[in-house]
C-alpha positions in Angstrom: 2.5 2.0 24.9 5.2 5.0 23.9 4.5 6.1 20.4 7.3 6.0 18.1 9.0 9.6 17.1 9.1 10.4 13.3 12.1 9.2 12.0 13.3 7.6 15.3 12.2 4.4 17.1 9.6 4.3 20.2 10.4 6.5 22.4 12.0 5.1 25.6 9.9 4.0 28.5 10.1 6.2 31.6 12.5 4.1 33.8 14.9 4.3 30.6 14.8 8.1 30.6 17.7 9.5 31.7 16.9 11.0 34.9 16.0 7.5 36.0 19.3 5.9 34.8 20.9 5.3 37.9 24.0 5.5 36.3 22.7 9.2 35.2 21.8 9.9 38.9 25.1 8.4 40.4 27.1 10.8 38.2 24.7 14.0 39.0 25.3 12.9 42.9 29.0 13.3 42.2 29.0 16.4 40.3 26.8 18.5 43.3 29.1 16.7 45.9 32.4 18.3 43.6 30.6 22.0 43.9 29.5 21.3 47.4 33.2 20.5 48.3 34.3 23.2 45.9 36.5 20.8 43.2 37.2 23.3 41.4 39.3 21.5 38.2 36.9 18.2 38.1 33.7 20.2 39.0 34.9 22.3 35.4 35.8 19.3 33.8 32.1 17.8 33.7 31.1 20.6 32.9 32.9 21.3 29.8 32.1 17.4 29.0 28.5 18.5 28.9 26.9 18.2 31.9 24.3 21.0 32.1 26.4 24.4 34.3 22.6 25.2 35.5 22.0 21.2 36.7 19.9 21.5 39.5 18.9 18.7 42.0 16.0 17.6 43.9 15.4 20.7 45.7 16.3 23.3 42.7 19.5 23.9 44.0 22.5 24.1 40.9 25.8 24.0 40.7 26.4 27.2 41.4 24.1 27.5 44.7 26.0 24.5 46.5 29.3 26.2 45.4 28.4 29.6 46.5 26.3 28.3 50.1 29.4 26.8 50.8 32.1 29.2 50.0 34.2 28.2 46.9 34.8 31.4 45.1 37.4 29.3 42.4 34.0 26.9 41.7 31.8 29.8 41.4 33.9 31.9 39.3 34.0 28.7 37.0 30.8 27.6 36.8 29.9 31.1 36.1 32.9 31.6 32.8 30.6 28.5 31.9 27.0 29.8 31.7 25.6 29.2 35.1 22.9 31.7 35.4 24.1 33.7 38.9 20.2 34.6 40.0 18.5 31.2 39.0 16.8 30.5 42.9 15.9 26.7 44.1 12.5 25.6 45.0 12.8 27.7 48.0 13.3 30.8 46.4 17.1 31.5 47.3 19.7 32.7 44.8 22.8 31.8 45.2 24.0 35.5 46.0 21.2 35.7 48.9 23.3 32.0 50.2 26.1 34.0 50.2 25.2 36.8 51.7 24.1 34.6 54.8 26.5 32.2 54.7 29.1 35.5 55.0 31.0 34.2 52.0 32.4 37.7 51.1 34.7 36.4 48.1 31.7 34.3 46.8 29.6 37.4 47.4 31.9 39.4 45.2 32.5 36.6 42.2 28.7 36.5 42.2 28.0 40.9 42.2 31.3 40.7 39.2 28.9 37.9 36.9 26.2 40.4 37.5 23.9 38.6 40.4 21.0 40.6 41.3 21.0 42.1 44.9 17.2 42.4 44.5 16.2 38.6 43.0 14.9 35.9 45.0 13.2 35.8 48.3 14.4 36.9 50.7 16.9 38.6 48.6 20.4 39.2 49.1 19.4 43.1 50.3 17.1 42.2 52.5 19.5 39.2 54.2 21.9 41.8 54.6 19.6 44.1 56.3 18.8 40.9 58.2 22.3 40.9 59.5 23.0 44.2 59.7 25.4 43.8 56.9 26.4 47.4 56.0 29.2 47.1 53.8 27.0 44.6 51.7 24.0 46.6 51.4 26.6 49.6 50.1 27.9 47.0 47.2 24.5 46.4 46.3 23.6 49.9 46.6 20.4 49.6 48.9 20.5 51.4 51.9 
């Protein structure tokens, strides 16, 4: 039995939460399909109706990592103006920047090093896929050598 909150009603049993709403998950399935396409205007739209700019889905991945891994510099650059954190890594590890870096996504790259990304976070970081790659001009925009 859920014990009631003070000053609200019971609390709502676990298939009510939200994140077993199917409605809920049918929306959040939409959203990562919008950054994985790179829907720039609708992707910002949800997200200035409140869903979450750091929503992240089974695997860890946000927003922000399916825009980047999949080159849509206009999605990145907006789910950064609202408050996606640029080094939060999935389950995995990866940053977004690091995604980038190996998907050769030089303008997503560049949105991501202008927000501030960290060259250095995540494993393997986006320094050492560049040095993976032999990615020169890269590892000179981070500063690594």
């Amino acid at each position: 039995m859920n014990e009631p909150t003070p000053g609200q009603g019971p609390a709502p049993a676990a298939d009510q939460e939200p994140a077993h709403d199917p409605e809920v998950l049918q929306l959040a399935s939409q959203v990562f399909d919008l950054a994985r396409r790179g829907d720039t205007d609708r992707l910002a739209a949800y997200v200035d109706a409140g869903v979450p700019a750091n929503l992240t889905n089974d695997r860890g991945d946000t927003l922000l990592m399916l825009a980047a891994y999949h080159g849509h510099a206009p999605a990145v650059r907006a789910l950064l103006e609202r408050g996606a954190e640029p080094d939060r890594a999935n389950d995995r590890g990866q940053t977004p920047l690091a995604g980038a870096v190996f998907k050769g996504e030089d303008d997503v790259v560049t949105a991501l090093v202008e927000a501030g990304a960290d060259p250095e976070a995540g494993a393997p970081s986006a320094v050492d896929t560049a040095r993976m790659f032999g990615k020169d001009g890269l590892l000179e925009l981070f500063g690594a050598r």
